[in-house]
C-alpha positions in Angstrom: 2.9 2.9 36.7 -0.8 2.9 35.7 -2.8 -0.3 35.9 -5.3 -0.6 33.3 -8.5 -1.9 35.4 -11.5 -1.7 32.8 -12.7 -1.4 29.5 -15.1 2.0 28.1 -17.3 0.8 26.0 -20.7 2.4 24.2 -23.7 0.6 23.1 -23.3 0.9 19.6 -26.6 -0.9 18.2 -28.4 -4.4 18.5 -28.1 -7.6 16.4 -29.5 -11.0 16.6 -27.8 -13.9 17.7 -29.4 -17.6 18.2 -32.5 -15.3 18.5 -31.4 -13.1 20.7 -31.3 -10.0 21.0 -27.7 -8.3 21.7 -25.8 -4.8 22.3 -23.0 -4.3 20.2 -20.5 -2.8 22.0 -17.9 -0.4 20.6 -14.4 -0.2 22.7 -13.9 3.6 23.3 -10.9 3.7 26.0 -9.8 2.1 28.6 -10.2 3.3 33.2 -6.7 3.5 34.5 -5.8 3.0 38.2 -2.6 5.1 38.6 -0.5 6.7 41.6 -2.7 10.1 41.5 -5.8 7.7 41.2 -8.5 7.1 38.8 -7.9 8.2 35.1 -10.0 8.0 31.9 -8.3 7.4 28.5 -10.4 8.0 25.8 -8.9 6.4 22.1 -12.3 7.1 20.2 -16.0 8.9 20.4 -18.9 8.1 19.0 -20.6 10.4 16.7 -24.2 11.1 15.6 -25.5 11.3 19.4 -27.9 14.2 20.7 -26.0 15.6 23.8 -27.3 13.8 27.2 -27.8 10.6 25.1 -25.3 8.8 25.3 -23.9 6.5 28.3 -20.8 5.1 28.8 -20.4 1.8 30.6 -16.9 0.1 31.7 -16.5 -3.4 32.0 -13.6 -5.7 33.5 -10.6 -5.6 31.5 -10.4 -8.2 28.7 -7.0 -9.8 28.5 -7.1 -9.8 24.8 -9.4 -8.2 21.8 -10.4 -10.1 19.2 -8.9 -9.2 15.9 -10.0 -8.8 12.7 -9.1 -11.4 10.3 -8.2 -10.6 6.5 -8.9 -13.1 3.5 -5.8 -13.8 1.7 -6.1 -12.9 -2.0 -6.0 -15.8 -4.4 -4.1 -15.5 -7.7 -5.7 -13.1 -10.0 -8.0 -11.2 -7.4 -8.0 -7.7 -7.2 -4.7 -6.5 -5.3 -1.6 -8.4 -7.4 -1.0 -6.0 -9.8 -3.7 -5.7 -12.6 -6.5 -2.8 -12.1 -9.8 -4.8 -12.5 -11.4 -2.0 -14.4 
């Protein structure tokens, strides 16, 4: 059974933070340790980069993602029936 071990991720731009600067890093797969050894599973690629730019780094395995949160819509907002145009 394969063992995920680490996370692929790609520098996908900075941001500011408590003035700081920061990488924002975009989860592309995930480095599996299996019975025939070391695997790479890619779930996404980044586009836009000149060939021989881009790097991939992989960091220790998260235990869980954070996930995206979605407003709840109030009554009358777009989404509960009526077309707001």
């Amino acid at each position: 059974m394969a063992k995920v071990i680490g996370d692929i991720m790609f520098p996908g731009g900075k941001y500011i933070k408590d003035g700081e600067e920061k990488t924002r890093w975009l989860k592309c797969g995930v480095l599996l340790e299996t019975e025939k050894g070391m695997r790479l599973k890619l779930e996404s690629m980044p586009v836009g980069i000149a060939p021989g730019e881009g790097w991939f780094s992989i960091f220790e395995k998260r235990d869980e993602a954070p996930k995206a949160v979605r407003p709840v819509p109030t009554e009358g907002a777009a989404g509960d029936g009526d077309i707001p145009f």
